[in-house]
C-alpha positions as CSV (number, residue, x, y, z in Angstrom):
1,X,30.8,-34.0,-70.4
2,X,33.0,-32.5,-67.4
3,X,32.6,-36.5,-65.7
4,X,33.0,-38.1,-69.0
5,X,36.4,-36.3,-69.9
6,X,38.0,-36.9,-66.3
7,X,37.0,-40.4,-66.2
8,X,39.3,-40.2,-69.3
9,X,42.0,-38.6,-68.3
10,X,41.6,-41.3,-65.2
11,X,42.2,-43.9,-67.7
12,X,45.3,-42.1,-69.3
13,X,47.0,-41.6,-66.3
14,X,46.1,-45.1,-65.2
15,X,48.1,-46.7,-68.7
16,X,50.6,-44.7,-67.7
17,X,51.6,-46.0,-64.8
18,X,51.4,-49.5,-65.3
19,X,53.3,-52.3,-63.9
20,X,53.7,-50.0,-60.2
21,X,52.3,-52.1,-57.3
22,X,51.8,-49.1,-55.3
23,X,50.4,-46.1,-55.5
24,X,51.9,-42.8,-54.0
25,X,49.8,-41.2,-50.4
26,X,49.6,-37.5,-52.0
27,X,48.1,-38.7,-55.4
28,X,44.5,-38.0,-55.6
29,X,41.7,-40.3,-55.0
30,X,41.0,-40.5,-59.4
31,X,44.1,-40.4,-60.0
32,X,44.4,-43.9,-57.4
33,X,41.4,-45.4,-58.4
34,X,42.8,-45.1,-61.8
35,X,46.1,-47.3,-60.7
36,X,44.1,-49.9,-59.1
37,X,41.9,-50.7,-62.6
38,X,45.0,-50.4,-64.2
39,X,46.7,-53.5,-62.4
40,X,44.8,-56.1,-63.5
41,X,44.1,-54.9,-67.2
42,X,43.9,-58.5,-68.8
43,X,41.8,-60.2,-66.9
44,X,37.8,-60.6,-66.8
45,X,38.0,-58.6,-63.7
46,X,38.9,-55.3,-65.3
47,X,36.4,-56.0,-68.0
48,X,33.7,-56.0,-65.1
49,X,35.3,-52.4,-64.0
50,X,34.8,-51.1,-67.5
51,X,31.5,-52.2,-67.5
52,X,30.9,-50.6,-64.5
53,X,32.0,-47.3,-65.4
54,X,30.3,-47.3,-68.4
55,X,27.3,-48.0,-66.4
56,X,28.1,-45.4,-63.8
57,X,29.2,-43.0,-66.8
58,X,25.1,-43.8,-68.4
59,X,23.9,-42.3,-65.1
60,X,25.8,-39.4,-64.8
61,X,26.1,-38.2,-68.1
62,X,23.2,-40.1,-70.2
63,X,25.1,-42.5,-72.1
64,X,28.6,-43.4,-73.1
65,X,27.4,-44.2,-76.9
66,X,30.5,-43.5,-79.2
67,X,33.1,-43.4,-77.0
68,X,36.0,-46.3,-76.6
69,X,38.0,-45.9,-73.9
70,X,40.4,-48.7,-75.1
71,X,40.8,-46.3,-78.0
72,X,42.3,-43.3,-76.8
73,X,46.0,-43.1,-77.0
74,X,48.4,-42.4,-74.5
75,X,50.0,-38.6,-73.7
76,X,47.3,-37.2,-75.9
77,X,44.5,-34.4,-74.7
78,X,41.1,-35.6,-74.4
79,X,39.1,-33.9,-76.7
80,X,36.8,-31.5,-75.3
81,X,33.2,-30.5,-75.9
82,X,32.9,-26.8,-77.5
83,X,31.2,-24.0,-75.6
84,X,28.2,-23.0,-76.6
85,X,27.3,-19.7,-76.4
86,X,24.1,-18.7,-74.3
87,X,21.7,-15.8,-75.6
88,X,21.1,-13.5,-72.7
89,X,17.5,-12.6,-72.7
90,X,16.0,-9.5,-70.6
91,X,13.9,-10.1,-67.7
92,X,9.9,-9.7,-68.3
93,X,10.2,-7.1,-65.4
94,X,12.8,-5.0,-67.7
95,X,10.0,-4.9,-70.6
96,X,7.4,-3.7,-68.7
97,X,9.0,-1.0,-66.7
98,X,7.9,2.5,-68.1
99,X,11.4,4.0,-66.8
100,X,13.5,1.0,-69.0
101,X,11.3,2.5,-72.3
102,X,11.9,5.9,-71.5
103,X,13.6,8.2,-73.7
104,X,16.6,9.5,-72.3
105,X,18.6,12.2,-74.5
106,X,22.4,12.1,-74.0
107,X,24.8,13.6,-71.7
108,X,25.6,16.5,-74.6
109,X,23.4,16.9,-77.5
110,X,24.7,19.0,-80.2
111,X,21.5,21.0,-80.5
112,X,20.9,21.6,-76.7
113,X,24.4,22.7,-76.6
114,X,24.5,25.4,-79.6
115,X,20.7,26.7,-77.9
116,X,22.9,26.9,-74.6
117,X,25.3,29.1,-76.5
118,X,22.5,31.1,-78.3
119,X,21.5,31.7,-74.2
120,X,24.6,32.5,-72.8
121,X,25.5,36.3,-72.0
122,X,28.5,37.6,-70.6
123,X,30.0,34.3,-70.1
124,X,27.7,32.9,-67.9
125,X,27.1,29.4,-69.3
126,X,26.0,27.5,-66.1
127,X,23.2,29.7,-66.1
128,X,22.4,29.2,-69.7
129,X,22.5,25.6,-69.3
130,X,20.0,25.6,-66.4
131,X,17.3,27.7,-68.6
132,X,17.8,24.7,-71.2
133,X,17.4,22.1,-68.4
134,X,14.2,23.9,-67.1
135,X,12.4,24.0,-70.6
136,X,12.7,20.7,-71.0
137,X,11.0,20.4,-67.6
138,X,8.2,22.5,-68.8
139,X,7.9,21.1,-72.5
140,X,7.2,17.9,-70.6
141,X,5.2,18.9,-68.1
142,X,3.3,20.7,-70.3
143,X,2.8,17.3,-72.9
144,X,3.6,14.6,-70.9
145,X,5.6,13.3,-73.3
146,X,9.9,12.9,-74.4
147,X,10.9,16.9,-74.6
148,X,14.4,16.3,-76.8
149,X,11.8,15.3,-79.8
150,X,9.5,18.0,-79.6
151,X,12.3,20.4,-79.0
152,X,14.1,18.8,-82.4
153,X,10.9,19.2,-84.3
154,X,10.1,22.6,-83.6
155,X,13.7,23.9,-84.7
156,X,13.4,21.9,-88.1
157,X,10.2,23.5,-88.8
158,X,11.6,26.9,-87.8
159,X,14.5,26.6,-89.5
160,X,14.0,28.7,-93.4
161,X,15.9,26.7,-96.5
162,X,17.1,29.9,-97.9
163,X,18.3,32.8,-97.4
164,X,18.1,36.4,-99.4
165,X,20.9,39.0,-99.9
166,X,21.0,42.1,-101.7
167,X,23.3,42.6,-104.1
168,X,23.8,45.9,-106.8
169,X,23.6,45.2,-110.3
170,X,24.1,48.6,-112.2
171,X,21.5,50.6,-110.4
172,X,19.7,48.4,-109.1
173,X,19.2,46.3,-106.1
174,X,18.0,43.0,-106.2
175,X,17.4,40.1,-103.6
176,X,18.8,36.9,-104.2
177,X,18.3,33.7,-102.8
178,X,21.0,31.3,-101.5
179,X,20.7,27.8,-100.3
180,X,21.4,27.2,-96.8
181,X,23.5,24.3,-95.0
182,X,21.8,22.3,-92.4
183,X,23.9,24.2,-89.5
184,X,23.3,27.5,-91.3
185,X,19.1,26.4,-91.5
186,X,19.8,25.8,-87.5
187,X,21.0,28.8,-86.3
188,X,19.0,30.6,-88.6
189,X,15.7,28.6,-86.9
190,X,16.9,29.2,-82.9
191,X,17.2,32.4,-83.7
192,X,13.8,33.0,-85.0
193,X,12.6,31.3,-82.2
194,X,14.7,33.3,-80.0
195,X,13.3,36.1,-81.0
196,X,9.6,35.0,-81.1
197,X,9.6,33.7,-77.8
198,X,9.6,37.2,-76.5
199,X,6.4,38.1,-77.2
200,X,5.6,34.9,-75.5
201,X,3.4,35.5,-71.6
202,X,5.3,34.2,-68.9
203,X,7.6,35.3,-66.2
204,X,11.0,34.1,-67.0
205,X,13.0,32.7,-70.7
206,X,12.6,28.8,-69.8
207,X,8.6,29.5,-69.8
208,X,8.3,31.9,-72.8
209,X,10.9,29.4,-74.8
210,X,8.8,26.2,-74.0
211,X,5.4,27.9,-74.6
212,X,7.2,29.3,-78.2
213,X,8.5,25.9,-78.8
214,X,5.5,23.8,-78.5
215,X,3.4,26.4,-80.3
216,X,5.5,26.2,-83.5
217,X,4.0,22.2,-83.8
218,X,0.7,23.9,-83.0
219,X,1.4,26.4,-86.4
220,X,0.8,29.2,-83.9
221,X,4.2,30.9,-84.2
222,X,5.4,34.0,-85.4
223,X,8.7,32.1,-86.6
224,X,6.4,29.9,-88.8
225,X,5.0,32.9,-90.4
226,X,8.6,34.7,-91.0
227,X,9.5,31.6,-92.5
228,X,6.8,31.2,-94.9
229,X,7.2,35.2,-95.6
230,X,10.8,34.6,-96.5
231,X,10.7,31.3,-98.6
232,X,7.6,33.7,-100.8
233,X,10.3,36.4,-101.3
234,X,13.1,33.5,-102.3
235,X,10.3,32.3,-105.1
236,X,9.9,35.7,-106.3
237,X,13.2,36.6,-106.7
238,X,14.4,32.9,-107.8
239,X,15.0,34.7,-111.2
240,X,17.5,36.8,-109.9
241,X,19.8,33.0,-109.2
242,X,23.3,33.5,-111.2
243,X,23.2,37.2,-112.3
244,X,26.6,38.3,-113.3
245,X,27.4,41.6,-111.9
């Protein structure tokens, strides 16, 4: 298409400057050749040319079907072809890389970042953000598998739906449920697991907290069982919902 349109344009310029008998030194060599068919554009001899070209046009581009070159009007653009757009496909190598499939969790997680703050005393954060990093470590060394999943999964099923507060009515004092938010549920499940962790065997938090985290899938979790222990109480006390004081 990119021969077709400056053979052309080679015409055009060509029409243009009939009637010159020469033809300037700095013009280029198209742009000349295009002068010289040009002279002699009644007679058999520039038929012959056309012919040619087409000819010449059939074997660089595949055929010149459709297109009149006595047609085209003078001063006007040659129409070009549109672009088409090219798909980029992925290498085979790409797909089969373990690394390219591997899940990597983002620069700042909203849930690594609040269990960095549940970590952090006296202002040390740096600190606190290490002990995340090295749980991680042992989560996966542990499973051989993503960490950021497990470690989502294990809050979720720590964290309790409700919550139960004490309240006076007369002389009494009853427990009632409330509902909690999904941040609410969140703190309420690192700190459960927090808390559990302690009792954990190992030598430092990152240890205890991975062992803790990966034994709340396994149902082997005190957190699990203070869970279950306070969604009983909610039932019981369910009644107790919308009491006017």
């Amino acid at each position: 298409m990119y021969v077709r349109n400056l053979a052309v344009s080679a015409l055009q310029a060509a029409r243009l400057t009939v009637g010159r008998t020469r033809a300037s030194p700095i013009l280029s060599p198209g742009f000349t050749a295009g002068i010289v068919v040009a002279r002699h554009a009644s007679s058999s001899a520039d038929r012959e040319t056309l012919a040619k070209s087409a000819e010449l046009l059939d074997a660089l581009v595949g055929s010149t079907a459709g297109l009149n070159l006595n047609d085209i009007p003078y001063g006007e653009p040659v129409p070009q072809a549109p672009e088409t757009s090219t798909s980029s496909t992925l290498p085979s190598d790409t797909v089969d890389d373990p690394l390219a499939q591997m899940f990597i969790p983002p620069a700042n997680d909203p849930l690594l970042d609040y269990l960095t703050s549940a970590l952090q005393k006296n202002g040390h954060r740096a600190k606190a953000a290490r002990l995340v990093s090295r749980t991680l470590l042992h989560i996966h060394t542990s499973t051989r598998a993503p960490p950021m999943p497990i470690v989502r999964e294990a809050f979720l099923a720590a964290s309790p739906a409700v919550k139960l507060g004490s309240h006076k009515y007369g002389t009494k004092s009853l427990q009632v449920p409330y509902a909690l938010t999904e941040k609410q549920r969140i703190h309420a499940g690192v700190k459960a697991v927090l808390a559990a962790s302690e009792s954990r065997p190992g030598k430092s938090v990152d240890i205890r907290l991975a062992r803790e985290l990966i034994g709340v899938l396994q149902g082997e979790s005190r957190a699990i069982v203070e869970k279950e222990r306070l969604h009983k109480l909610a039932m019981v006390n369910r009644g107790n919902v919308g009491l006017k004081r």
